[in-house]
N, C-alpha and C positions, 0 to 999 in steps of 0.2 A: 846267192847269199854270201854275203864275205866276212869270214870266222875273225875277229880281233884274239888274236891265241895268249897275246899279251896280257890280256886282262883277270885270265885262268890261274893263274901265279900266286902266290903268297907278297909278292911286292909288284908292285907296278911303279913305273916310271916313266915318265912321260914328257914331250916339252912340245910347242906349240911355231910352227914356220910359218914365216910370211914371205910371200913373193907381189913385189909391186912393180908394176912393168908401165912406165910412165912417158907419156905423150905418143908423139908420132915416130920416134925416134927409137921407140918401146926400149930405151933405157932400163936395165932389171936393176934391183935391190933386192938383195937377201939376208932375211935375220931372221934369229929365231933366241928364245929364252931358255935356250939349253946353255950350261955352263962352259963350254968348248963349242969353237967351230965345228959344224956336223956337215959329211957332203952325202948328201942323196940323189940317185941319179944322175950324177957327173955335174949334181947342183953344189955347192960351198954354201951356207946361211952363217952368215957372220952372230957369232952369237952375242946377245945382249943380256942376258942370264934377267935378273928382278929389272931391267930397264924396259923390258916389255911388256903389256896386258893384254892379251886378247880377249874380249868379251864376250857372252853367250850367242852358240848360232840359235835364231828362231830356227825351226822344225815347222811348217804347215804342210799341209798335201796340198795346195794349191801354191801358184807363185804369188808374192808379195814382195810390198817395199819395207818388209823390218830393215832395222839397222844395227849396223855390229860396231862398235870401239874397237878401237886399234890403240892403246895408247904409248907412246914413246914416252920416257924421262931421261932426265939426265941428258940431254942432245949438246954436244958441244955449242957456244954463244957464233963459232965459226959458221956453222952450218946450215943455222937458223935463216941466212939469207938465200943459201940454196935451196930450202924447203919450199923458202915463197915464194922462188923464180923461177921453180922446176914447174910450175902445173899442174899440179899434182891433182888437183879434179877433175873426174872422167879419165883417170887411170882403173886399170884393172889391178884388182887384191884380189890374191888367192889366199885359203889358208889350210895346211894342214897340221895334225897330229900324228906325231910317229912316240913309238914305242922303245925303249931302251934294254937292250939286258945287261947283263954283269960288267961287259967290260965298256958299259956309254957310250954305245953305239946300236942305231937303228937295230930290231931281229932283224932277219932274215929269212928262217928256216921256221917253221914251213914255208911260210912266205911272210916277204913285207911286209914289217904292220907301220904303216906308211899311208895318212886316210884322208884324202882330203875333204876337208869339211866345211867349206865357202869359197864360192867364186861372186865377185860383184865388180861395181863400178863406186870408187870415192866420190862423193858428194858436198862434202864438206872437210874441210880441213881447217883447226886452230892451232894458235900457239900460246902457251900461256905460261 
């Protein structure tokens, strides 16, 4: 069983990473909707603070195909052609939730609250 100790608190704080490791090339992207850069694990997640949304993981006891939103905004007009030339379907998304204490940055002690909460494969990608 693994304790979230973060959650026992009078404030919780919290922010939401993404790791998208794209093609054959497994190219990484790292961001997350924490207000600063956060490095986890000798990872960096570029932060995009309100430019991110991650959406609800489905929960079943059996496997399934739900689907999760990923949303981006704000994405530079530069970039936009990278997004659609990279392949990005049938890349792997991971996602976690990590925990912050006082001074915004991951705990630590007791341990890690550090959680990862979806692993899958992109299936669809838009831009709009």
């Amino acid at each position: 069983m693994i304790t979230i100790y973060a959650v026992t608190g009078s404030q919780i704080n919290h922010a939401e990473f993404v790791r998208l490791t794209v093609g054959t090339s497994e190219t990484e992207y790292t961001f997350c909707n924490a207000a600063a850069p956060i490095t986890v694990s000798g990872i960096t997640f570029t932060a995009l603070n309100a430019l991110l949304t991650v959406g609800d993981v489905q929960r079943d006891i059996k496997s399934t195909s739900d689907d999760m939103n990923i949303v981006l905004t704000g994405i530079d007009p530069t970039y936009v052609n990278l997004i659609l030339s990279a392949d990005i379907k049938g890349s792997i998304v991971e996602v976690w939730r990590g925990f912050f204490g006082s001074n915004n940055q991951i705990i630590t002690t007791p341990t890690t609250q550090f959680f990862k909460r979806y692993q899958g494969i992109i299936n669809n990608v838009s831009i709009s």
